[in-house]
RORO-265397 format. One line per field, with one value per residue (C-alpha): residue number from 1; x, y negated, z. Coordinates in steps of 0.02 Angstrom, whole numbers, plus 50000, padded with zeros to 5 digits. Example, Ala and Ser with C-alpha at 12.3 -4.5 7.8 and 13.67 -1.06 7.14 Angstrom:
// RORO-265397
i = (1  2)
X = (50615  50684)
Y = (50225  50053)
Z = (50390  50357)
END
This chain:
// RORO-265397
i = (1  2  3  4  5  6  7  8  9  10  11  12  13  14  15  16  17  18  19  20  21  22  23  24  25  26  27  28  29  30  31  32  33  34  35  36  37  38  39  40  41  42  43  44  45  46  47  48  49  50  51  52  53  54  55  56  57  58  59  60  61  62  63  64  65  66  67  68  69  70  71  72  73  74  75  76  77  78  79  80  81  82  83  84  85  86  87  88  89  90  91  92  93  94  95  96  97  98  99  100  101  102  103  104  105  106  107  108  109  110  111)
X = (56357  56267  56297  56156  56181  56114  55988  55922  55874  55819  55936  55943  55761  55826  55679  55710  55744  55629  55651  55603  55435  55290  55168  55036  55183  55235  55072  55002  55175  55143  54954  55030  55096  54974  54798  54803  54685  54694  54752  54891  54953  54936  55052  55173  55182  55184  55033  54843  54722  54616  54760  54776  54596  54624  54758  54673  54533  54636  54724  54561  54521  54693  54730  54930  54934  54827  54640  54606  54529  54418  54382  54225  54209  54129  54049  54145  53993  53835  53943  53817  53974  53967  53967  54145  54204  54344  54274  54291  54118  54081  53952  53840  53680  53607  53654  53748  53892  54060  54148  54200  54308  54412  54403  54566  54647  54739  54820  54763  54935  54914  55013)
Y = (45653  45609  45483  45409  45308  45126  45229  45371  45246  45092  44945  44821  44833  45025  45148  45270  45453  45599  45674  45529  45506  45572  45702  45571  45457  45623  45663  45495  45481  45650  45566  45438  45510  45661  45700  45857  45967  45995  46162  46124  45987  46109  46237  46096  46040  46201  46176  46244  46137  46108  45980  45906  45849  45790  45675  45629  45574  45457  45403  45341  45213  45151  45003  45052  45191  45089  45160  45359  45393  45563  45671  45775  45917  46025  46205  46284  46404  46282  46120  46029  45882  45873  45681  45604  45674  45710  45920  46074  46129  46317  46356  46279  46220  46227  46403  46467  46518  46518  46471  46285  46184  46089  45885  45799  45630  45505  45349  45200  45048  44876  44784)
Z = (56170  56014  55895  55780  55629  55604  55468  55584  55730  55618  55617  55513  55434  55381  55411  55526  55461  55434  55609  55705  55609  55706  55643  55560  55476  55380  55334  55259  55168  55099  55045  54982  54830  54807  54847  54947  55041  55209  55198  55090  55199  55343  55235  55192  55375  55435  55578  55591  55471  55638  55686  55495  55505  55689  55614  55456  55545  55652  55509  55432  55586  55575  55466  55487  55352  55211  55146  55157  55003  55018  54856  54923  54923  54802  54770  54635  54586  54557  54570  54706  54787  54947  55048  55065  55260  55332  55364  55268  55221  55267  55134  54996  55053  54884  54823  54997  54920  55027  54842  54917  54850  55001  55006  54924  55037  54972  55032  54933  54991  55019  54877)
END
């Protein structure tokens, strides 16, 4: 048998812990405080970056986490920004280099 405290299962208006938060909750409380790339969420979170833009995108159409704010992303060798999606460019169209840097999210809360 296990026993749960009122804090890991939520009673009393106490959020529930860390291991009952699903995938997307961690991740837009990570955004919350930083703006990360995908890959370094995936790195933190220890999953492929294919699912970290699956979730950020779903955390964009829902009003539950607060605004997604995307940083585009940018070529580091001619500068040329990219527009503001939720995608990791492969390669510059303007001088096709592969010298990319990623897009940053952030989590903008509702005060």
């Amino acid at each position: 048998m296990v026993a749960f405290t009122a804090k890991q299962i939520g009673i009393g208006g106490i959020s529930l812990s860390e291991e009952w938060k699903t995938r997307r909750e961690r991740i837009a409380e990570l955004i919350k405080d930083n703006a990360l790339s995908p890959s370094e969420i995936a790195k933190i979170m220890e999953m492929r970056v294919k699912d970290v833009l699956e979730d950020l995108k779903h955390i964009a159409s829902s009003q539950k986490y607060g605004k997604l704010m995307v940083m585009p992303a940018r070529c580091k060798k001619c500068g040329y920004q990219f527009r503001p999606e939720i995608k990791i460019p492969k390669k510059c169209p303007k001088c096709h280099s592969t010298w990319i840097e990623e897009p940053k999210f952030k989590i903008l809360t509702k005060f």
